[in-house]
C-alpha positions in Angstrom: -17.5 -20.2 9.7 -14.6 -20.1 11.7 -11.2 -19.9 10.4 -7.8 -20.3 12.7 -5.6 -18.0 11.1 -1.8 -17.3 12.2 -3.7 -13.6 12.7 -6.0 -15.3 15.2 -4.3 -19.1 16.1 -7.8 -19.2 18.6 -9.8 -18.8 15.9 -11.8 -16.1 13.8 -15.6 -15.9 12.8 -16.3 -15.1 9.7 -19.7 -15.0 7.4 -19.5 -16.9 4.2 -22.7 -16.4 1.6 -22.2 -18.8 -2.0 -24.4 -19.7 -4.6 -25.3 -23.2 -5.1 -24.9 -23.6 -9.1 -26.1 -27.4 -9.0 -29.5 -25.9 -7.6 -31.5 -24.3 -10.5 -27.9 -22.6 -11.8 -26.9 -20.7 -8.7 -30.5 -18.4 -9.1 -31.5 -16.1 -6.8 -35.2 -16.6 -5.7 -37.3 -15.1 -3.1 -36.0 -18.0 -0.7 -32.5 -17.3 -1.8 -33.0 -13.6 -1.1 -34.4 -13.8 2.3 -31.6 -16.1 3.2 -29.0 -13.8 2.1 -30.5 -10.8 3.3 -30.6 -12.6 7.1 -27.0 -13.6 6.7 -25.6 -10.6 5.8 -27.5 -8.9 8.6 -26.3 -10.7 10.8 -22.6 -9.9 10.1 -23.0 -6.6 10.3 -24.7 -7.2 13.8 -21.7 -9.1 14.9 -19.8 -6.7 13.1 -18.1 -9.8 11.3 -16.4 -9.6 7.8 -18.7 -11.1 4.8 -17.6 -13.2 1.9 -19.5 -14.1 -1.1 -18.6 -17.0 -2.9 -20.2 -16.2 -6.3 -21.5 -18.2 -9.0 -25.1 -18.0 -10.2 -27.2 -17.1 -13.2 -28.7 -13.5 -11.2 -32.8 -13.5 -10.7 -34.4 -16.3 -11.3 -36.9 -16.8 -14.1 -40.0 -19.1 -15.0 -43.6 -19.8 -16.3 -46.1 -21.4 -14.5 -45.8 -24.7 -16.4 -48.9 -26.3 -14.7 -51.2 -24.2 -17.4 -49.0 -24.5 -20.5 -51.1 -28.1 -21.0 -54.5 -26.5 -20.7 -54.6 -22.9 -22.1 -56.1 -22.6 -25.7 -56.0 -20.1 -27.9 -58.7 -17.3 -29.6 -58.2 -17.5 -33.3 -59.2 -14.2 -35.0 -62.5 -15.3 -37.2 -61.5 -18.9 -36.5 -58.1 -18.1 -38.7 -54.4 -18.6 -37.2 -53.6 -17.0 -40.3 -55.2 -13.7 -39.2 -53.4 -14.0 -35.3 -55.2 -14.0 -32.2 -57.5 -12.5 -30.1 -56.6 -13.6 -26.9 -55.5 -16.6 -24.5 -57.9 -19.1 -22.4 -58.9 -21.6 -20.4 -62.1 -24.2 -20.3 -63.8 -24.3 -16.9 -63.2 -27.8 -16.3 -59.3 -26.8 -16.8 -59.9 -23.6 -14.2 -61.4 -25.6 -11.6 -58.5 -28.1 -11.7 -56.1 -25.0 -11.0 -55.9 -23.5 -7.5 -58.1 -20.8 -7.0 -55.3 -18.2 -7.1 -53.5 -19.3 -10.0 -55.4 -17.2 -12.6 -57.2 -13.8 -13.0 -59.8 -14.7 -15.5 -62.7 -12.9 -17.3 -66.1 -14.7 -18.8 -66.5 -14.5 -22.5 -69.4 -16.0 -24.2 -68.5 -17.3 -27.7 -71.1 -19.1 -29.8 -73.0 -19.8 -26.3 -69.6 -21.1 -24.7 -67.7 -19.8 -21.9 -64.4 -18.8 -22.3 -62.3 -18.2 -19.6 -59.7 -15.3 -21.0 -56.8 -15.3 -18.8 -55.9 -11.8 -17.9 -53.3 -12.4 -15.5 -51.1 -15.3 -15.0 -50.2 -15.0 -10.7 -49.2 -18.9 -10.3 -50.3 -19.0 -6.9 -50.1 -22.5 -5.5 -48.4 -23.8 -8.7 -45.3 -26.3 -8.3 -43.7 -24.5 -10.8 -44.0 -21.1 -9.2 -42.4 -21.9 -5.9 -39.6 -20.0 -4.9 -40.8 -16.8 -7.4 -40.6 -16.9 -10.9 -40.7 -12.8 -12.1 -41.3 -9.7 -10.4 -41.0 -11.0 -7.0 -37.7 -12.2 -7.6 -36.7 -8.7 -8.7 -38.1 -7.4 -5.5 -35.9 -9.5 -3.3 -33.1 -8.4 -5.6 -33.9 -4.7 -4.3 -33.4 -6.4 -1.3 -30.1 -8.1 -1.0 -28.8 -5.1 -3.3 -29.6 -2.3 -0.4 -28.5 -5.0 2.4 -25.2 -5.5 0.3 -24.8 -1.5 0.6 -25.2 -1.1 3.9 -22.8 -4.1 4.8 -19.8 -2.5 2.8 -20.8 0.8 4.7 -20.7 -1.4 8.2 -18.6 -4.3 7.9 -15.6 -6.1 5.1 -17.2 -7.2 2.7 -15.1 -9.5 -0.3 -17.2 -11.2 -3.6 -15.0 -14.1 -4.9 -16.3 -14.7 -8.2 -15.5 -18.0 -9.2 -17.9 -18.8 -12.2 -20.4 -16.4 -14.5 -22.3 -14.0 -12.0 -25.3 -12.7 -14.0 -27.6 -9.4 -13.5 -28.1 -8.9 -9.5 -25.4 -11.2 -9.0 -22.9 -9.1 -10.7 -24.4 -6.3 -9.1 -23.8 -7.6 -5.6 -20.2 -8.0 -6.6 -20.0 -4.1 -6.9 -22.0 -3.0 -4.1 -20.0 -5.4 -2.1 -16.8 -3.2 -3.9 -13.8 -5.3 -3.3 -13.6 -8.1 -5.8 -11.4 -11.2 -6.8 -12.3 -12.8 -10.0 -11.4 -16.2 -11.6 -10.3 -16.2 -15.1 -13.3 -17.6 -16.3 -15.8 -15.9 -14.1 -17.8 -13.4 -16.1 -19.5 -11.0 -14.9 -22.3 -9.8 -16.6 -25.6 -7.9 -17.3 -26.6 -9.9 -19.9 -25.6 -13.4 -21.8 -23.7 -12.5 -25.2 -26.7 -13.9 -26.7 -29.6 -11.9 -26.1 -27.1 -8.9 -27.1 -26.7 -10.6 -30.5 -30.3 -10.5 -30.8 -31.1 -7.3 -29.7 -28.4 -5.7 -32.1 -29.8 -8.2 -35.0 -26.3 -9.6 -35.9 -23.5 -11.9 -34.5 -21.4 -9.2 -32.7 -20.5 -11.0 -29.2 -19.2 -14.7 -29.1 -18.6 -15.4 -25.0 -19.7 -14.1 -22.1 -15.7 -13.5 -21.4 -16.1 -10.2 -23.9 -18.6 -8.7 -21.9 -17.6 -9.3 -17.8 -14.6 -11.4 -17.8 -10.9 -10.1 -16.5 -9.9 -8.5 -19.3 -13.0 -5.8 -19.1 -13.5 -6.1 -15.0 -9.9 -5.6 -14.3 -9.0 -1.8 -16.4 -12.6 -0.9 -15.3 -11.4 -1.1 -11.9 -14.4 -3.5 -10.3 -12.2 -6.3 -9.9 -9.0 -6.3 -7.7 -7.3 -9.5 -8.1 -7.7 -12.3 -10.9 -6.7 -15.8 -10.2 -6.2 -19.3 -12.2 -8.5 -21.6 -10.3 -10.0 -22.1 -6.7 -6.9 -23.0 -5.0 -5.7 -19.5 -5.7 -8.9 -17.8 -4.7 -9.4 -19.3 -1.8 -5.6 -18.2 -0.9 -6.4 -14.8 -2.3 -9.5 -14.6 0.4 -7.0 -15.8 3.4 -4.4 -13.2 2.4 -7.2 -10.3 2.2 -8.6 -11.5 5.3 -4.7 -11.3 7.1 -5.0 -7.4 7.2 -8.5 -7.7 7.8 -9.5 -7.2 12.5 -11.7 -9.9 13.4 -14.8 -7.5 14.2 -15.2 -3.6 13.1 -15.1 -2.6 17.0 -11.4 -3.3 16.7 -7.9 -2.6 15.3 -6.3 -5.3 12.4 -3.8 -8.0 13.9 -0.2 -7.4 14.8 1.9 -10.3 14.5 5.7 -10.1 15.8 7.6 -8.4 12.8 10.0 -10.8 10.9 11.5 -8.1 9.3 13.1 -5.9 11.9 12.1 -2.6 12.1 15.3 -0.9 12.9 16.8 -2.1 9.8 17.2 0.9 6.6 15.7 1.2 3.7 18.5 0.7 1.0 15.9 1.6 -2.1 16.4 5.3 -3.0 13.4 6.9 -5.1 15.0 9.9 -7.1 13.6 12.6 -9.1 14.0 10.2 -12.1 11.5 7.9 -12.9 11.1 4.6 -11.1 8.8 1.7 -10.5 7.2 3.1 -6.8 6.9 -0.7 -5.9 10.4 -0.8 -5.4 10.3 1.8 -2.6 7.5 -0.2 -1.0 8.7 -4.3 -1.3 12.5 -3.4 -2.1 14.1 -5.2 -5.5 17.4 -6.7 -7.1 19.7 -4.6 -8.5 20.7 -6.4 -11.9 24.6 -7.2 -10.7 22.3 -9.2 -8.0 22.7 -6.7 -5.4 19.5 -6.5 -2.5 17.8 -3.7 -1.9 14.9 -3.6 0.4 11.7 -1.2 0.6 9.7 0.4 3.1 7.3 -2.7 4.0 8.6 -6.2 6.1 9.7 -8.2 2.7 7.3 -10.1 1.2 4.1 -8.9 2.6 3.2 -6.1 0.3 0.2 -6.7 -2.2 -1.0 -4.2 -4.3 -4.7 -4.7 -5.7 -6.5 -2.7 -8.3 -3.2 -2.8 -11.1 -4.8 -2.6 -14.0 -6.5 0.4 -13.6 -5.5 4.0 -12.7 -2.4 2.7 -13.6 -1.0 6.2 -12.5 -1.3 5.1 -8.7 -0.1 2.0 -7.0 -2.5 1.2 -4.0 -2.4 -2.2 -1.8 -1.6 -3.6 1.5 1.6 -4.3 3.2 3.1 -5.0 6.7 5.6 -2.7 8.9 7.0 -4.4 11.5 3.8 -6.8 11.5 1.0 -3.6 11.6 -1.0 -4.3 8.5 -1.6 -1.1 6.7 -3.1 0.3 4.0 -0.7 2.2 1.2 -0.9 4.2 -1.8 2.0 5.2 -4.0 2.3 7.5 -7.1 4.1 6.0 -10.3 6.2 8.4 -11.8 6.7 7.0 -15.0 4.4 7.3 -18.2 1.7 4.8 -18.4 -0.6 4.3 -21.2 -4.5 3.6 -20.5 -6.6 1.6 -22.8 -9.7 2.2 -24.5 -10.9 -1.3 -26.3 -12.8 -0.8 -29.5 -16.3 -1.3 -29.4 -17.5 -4.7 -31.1 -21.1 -3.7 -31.5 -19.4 -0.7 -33.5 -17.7 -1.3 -36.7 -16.4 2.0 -37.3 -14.1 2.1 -33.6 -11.3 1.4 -33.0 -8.8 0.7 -29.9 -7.5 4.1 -28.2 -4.4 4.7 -26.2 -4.2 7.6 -24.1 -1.0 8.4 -22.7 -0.3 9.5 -18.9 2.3 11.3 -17.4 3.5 9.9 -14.1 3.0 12.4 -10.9 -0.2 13.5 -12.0 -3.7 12.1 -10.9 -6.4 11.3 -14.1 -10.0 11.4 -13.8 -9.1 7.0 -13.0 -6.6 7.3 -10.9 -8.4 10.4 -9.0 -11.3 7.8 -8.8 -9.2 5.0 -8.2 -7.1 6.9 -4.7 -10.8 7.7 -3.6 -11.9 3.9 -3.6 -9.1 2.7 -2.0 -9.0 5.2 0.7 -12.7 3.6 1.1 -11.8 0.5 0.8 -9.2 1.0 3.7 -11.7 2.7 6.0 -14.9 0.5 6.0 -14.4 -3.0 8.0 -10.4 -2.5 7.4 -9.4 -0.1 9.8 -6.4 0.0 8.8 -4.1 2.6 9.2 -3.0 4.4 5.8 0.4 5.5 4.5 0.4 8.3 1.4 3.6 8.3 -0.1 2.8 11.9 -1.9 4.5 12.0 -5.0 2.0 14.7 -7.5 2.6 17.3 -9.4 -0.9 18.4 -9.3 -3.9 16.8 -11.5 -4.5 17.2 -15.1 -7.1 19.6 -16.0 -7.5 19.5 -19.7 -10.9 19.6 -21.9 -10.9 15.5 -21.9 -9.9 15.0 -18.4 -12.3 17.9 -16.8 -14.9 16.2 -19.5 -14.3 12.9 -17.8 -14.7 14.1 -14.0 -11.5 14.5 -12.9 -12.8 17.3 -11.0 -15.8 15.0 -9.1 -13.3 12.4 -8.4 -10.7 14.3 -6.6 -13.0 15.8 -4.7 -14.1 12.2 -3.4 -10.5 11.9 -2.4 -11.2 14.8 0.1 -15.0 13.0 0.7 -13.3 9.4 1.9 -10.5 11.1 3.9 -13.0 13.3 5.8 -14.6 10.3 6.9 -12.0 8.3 8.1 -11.2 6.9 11.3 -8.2 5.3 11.9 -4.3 7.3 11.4 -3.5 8.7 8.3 0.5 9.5 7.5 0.8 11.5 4.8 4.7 11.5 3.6 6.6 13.3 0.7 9.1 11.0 -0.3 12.7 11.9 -1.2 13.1 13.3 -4.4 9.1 14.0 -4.5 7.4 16.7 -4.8 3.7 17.9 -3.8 1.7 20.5 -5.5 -1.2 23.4 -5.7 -4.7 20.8 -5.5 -2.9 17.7 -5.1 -1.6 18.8 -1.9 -5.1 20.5 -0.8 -7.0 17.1 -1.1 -4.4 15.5 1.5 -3.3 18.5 3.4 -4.3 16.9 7.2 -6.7 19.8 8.2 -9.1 18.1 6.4 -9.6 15.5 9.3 -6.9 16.7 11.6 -8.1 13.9 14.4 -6.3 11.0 12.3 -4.3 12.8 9.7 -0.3 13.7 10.0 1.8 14.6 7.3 5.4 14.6 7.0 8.5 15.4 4.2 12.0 14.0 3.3 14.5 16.1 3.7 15.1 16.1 0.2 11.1 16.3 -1.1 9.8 19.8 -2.4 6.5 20.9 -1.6 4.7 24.7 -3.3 2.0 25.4 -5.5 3.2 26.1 -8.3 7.1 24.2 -9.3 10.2 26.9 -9.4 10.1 27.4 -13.6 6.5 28.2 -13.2 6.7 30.4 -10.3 9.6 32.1 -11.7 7.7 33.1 -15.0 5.2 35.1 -12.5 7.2 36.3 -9.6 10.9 36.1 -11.0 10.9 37.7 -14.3 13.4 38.7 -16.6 13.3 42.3 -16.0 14.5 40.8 -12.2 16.6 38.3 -13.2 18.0 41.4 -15.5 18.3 43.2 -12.4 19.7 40.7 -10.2 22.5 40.3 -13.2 23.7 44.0 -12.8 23.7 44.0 -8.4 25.8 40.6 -8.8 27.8 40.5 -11.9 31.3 42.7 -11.8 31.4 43.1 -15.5 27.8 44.2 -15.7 28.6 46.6 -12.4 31.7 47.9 -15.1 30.0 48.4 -18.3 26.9 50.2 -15.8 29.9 52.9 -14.9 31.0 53.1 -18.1 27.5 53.8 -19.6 26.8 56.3 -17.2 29.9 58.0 -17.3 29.4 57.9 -21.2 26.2 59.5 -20.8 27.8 62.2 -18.4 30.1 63.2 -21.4 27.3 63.0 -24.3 28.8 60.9 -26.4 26.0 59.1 -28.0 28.5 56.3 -30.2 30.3 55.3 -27.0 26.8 54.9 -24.9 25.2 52.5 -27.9 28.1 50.5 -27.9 28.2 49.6 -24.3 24.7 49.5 -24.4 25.3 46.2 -27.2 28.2 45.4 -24.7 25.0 45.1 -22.0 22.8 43.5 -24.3 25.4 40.7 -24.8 26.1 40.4 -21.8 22.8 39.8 -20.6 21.9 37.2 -22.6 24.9 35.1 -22.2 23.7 35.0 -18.1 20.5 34.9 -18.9 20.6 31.0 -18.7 22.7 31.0 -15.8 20.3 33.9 -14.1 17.3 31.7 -14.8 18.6 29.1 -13.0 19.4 31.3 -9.9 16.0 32.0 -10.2 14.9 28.5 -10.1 16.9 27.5 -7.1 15.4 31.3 -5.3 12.0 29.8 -6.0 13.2 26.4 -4.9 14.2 27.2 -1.7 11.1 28.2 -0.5 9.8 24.6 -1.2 12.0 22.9 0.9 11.4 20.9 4.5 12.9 23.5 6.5 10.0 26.3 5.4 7.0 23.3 5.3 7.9 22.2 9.2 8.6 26.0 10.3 5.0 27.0 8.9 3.3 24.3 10.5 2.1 22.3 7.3 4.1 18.7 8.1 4.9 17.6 11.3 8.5 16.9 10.9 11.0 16.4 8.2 12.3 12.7 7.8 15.4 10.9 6.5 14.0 7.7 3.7 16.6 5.4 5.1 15.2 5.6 8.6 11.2 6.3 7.8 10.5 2.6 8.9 11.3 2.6 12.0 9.9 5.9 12.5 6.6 5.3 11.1 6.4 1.6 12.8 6.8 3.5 16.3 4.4 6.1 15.3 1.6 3.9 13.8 1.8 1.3 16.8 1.8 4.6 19.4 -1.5 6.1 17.2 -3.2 2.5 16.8 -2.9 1.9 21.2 -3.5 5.5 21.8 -6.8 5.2 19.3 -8.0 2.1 21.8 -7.7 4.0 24.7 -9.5 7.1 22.9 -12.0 4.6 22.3 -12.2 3.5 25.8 -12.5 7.0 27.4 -15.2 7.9 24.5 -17.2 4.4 26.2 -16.8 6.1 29.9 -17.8 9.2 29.0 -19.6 9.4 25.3 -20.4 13.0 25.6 -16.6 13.6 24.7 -15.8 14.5 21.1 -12.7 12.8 19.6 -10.6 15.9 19.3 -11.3 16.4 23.4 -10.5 12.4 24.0 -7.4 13.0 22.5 -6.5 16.1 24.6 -7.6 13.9 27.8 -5.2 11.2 26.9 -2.0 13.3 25.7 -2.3 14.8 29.5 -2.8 11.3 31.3 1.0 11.2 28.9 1.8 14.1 30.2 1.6 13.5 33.8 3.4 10.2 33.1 6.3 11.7 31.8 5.8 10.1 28.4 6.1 11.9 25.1 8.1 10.2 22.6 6.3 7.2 20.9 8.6 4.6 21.5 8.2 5.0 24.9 4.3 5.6 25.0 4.1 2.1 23.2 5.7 0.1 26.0 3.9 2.5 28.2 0.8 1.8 26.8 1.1 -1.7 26.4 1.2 -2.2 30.2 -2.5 -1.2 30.1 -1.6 1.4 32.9 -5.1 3.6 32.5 -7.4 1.2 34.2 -7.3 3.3 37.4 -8.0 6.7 35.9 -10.4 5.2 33.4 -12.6 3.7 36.6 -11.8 7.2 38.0 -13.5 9.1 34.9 -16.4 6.4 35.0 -17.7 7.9 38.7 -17.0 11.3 37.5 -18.7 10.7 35.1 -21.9 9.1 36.9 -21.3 12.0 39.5 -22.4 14.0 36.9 -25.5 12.3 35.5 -26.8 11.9 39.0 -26.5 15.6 39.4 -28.1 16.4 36.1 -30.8 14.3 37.0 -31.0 15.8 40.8 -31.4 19.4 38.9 -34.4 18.3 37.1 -36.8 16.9 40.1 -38.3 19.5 41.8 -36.6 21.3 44.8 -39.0 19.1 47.4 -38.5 15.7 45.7 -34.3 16.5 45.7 -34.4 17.7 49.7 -36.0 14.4 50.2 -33.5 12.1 48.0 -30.8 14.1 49.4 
């Protein structure tokens, strides 16, 4: 299909796969398969994003009705009340059947032939056209592993838009990114065949099995809409962040927000709703405040679960961009009881905010995912954790595994990471370590506010390791003058050994110390503190500058445009001259800058924008093939080269 977007006026390709419910219920058959399969392959050739319109009843099922009219059945000594012995078919019936239709076996009973069917194949049958069992669950296999691979190599987006049963749903998942209609189950199995199987009327709709309210705190589905309309809107705004192929960057539009404007939303160290800092709000006197994204083109996905993180997609100065936000307020995740279970009940498990759970851990890793394959979008962290929680439940429930598939998807990504501690934030001992930018330090940058914190362990807890009391004690008698007095006096007590007057400055002490002990802690605090701040993070090396909030956005919308045209020209010299690693394309570019006399990114982007590396680019291309013919002249034999030469 192609689609002319405001993205791409001149039109975009995309590759749309639906199910056909008017055509035995939206089954998938062999046909079916191999047509999806091709499709699909075909957009990741192309490299063009894949949608699946979903709505189908998952493998498709039969019986080779041609035989139900003939086949007869073995009564056990001639009784149906005793059962059977086995199924068959008169030869005059077998010959009317094509020859592959059957596996039979001869049996002779009172001098006639029965024909006991072993096997029913249904080759050549009506009935069986298209697959009717196994071979359906084969091609299953297959658009399942081709599904896979696509969300590996190009976007891929299910819209489910009525029930999506067994491989179906399955595709959904593998294809990861999912919007779902209200009444668009998806499921393993109907409601009905569960009833049966647990003997008893526990399910009534397909709904309490796959619909929103399971698919969306489970995290498989991103986005729920009313009706068609809305999905099909849901698809265009997915698509708007979305490049036309994988081999380049998303689409910049001209910003209708200006970039040089501030941004008037303050986050604090109290809690607040972190979707305010990205899309801005209204004070309740009426009063605007705007966020860190162009207004009105921030969309977060995924809300239901991991409700501990906020991840979507949003616009700075027209660069789409992927974003993911911490909430710092307490959220409460919910653990329906279990209908098939009498005895269970609903659980609510409370979450503190700054801290990432074993969903929210696994949520950050999907999205990161999510953002890399067939996005390419550059990604924004606002960094906001105290660390993650490591009790017995949590550790029980893999919050170990999934934070360390938050290091696995950042490892393998390839377009710029920014990696910013907001004001007021702070960021902690593993937390940090699973975003710290040496982990791909090709497309990672971090930066902090000037008023953000960043340690491993936050000032009370250092203090109770490194600052003690018998310190802080210390500290209290080297600062305090009336500690410093009642010290003389004790000593000059001691001097004149009299043991009354000593005890009774030593209570003087004693009270003394405990009435600053408070205060003493505090100065303790603020010691441990100060080793948190920006000015020690950039002087170590850790971020690559400290930042003021109000003027982030126009910082980062010069810095992510300066990264995205520098990556295209990395990308160019890597086609010249594919023996260079990334790291050394880099290094090759930054002294083509260098030698122009550009190196602040404001002014690489309108130097960049003039294309002004096709010279040196043509210039590295016949090094380049100065060198292969040399390599190659190095290999022939010194008589064959004096003769070439």
């Amino acid at each position: 299909c192609t689609l002319c977007t405001p993205e791409y006026p001149e039109g975009r390709d995309i590759v749309l796969i639906a199910n056909d419910v008017t055509h035995k219920a939206g089954s998938f058959g062999v046909d079916e398969d191999i047509l999806f399969q091709k499709a699909s392959a075909y957009a990741r050739e192309k490299g063009l994003p894949r949608i699946h319109i979903a709505c189908n009843s998952g493998a498709r099922v039969g019986l080779a009705e041609e035989l139900k009219p003939f086949f007869k059945v073995k009564w056990t000594n001639d009784d149906p009340s005793k059962g059977f012995d086995y199924l068959y078919l008169e030869e005059q019936d077998l010959k009317s059947l094509p020859d592959d239709a059957v596996d039979v076996h001869v049996q002779r009973v009172n001098g006639k032939k029965h024909f006991v069917i072993d096997a029913i194949i249904g080759e050549g049958l009506k009935s069986t056209q298209g697959g009717i069992g196994v071979e359906n669950l084969q091609g299953s296999g297959l658009i399942a592993g081709e599904t896979s691979k696509a969300y590996n190599e190009v976007f891929t987006l299910s819209y489910v838009t009525g029930r999506s049963v067994g491989i179906g749903a399955y595709l959904n998942r593998l294809g990861q990114r999912v919007i779902q209609m209200v009444n668009g189950p998806m499921i393993l199995t109907g409601f009905s065949a569960l009833n049966k199987l647990l003997g008893k009327n526990v399910y009534s709709s397909q709904d309490q099995l796959g619909g929103p309210q399971v698919m969306v705190p489970n995290g498989i589905t991103h986005e729920v809409v009313t009706d068609d309309t809305e999905g099909v809107g849901a698809i265009l705004d997915w698509l708007s962040y979305v490049p036309k192929t994988t081999a380049e960057i998303p689409p910049i539009l001209e910003p209708m927000d200006p970039v040089s404007r501030e941004v008037t939303f303050m986050p604090s160290k109290t809690p607040y709703d972190p979707r305010h800092m990205l899309e801005g709000t209204t004070t309740p006197e009426g009063g605007k405040l705007t966020g860190f994204f162009d207004e009105g083109t921030f969309k977060e996905y995924l809300p239901g679960w991991g409700k501990s993180v906020v991840i979507g997609r949003g616009k700075l100065g027209g660069v789409p961009m992927g974003v993911i936000a911490v909430e710092t307020r307490s959220m409460d995740r919910k653990v329906p009881a279990d209908p098939a279970n009498p005895a269970s009940q609903e659980v609510v498990e409370p979450q503190a905010g700054q801290v990432w759970f074993p969903d929210s851990a696994f949520k950050t890793a999907t999205a990161i995912r999510d953002f890399n394959r067939g996005e390419n979008l550059p990604l924004i962290i606002f960094a906001n954790w105290r660390g993650f929680s490591g009790g017995t439940r949590d550790m029980y429930q893999e919050v170990l595994k999934f934070g360390a598939q938050i290091v696995d998807a950042l490892v393998e990504y390839k377009s710029p990471v920014f990696v910013y501690i907001p004001p007021g934030g702070e960021l902690r001992g593993g937390s940090w370590v699973v975003i710290d930018p040496t982990i791909n330090p090709e497309q990672m940058e971090m930066y902090a506010d000037v008023e953000s914190r960043g340690g491993i362990l936050e000032p009370p807890g250092i203090v109770e390791v490194k600052f003690r009391a018998g310190q802080q004690r210390e500290l209290m008698h080297r600062l305090d003058p009336e500690l410093r007095k009642l010290d003389a006096m004790l000593e000059e007590s001691s001097s004149s050994e009299v043991g009354s007057a000593a005890q009774d400055i030593e209570a003087q002490i004693k009270t003394r110390e405990d009435k600053l002990s408070p205060l003493y802690t505090q100065i303790a605090c603020e010691f441990a503190d100060l080793h948190d701040r920006t000015g020690r993070m950039e002087a170590t090396g850790v971020i690559r500058q400290g930042l003021e909030w109000r003027r982030s956005r126009e910082f980062f919308y010069w810095r992510v445009k300066c990264r995205l045209l520098q990556k295209e020209v990395e990308s160019q010299i890597k086609e010249v001259d594919p023996s260079l690693s990334a790291k050394e394309s880099q290094e090759l570019l930054s002294s083509w800058l260098s030698e122009a006399g550009k190196d602040d990114d404001k002014s690489i982007v309108t130097f960049l924008e003039g294309r002004p590396f096709a010279y040196k680019l043509e210039q590295l291309k016949v090094d380049v093939t100065k060198t292969q013919i040399k390599e190659l002249l190095e290999k022939l034999p010194e008589s064959e080269r004096e003769g070439l030469l």
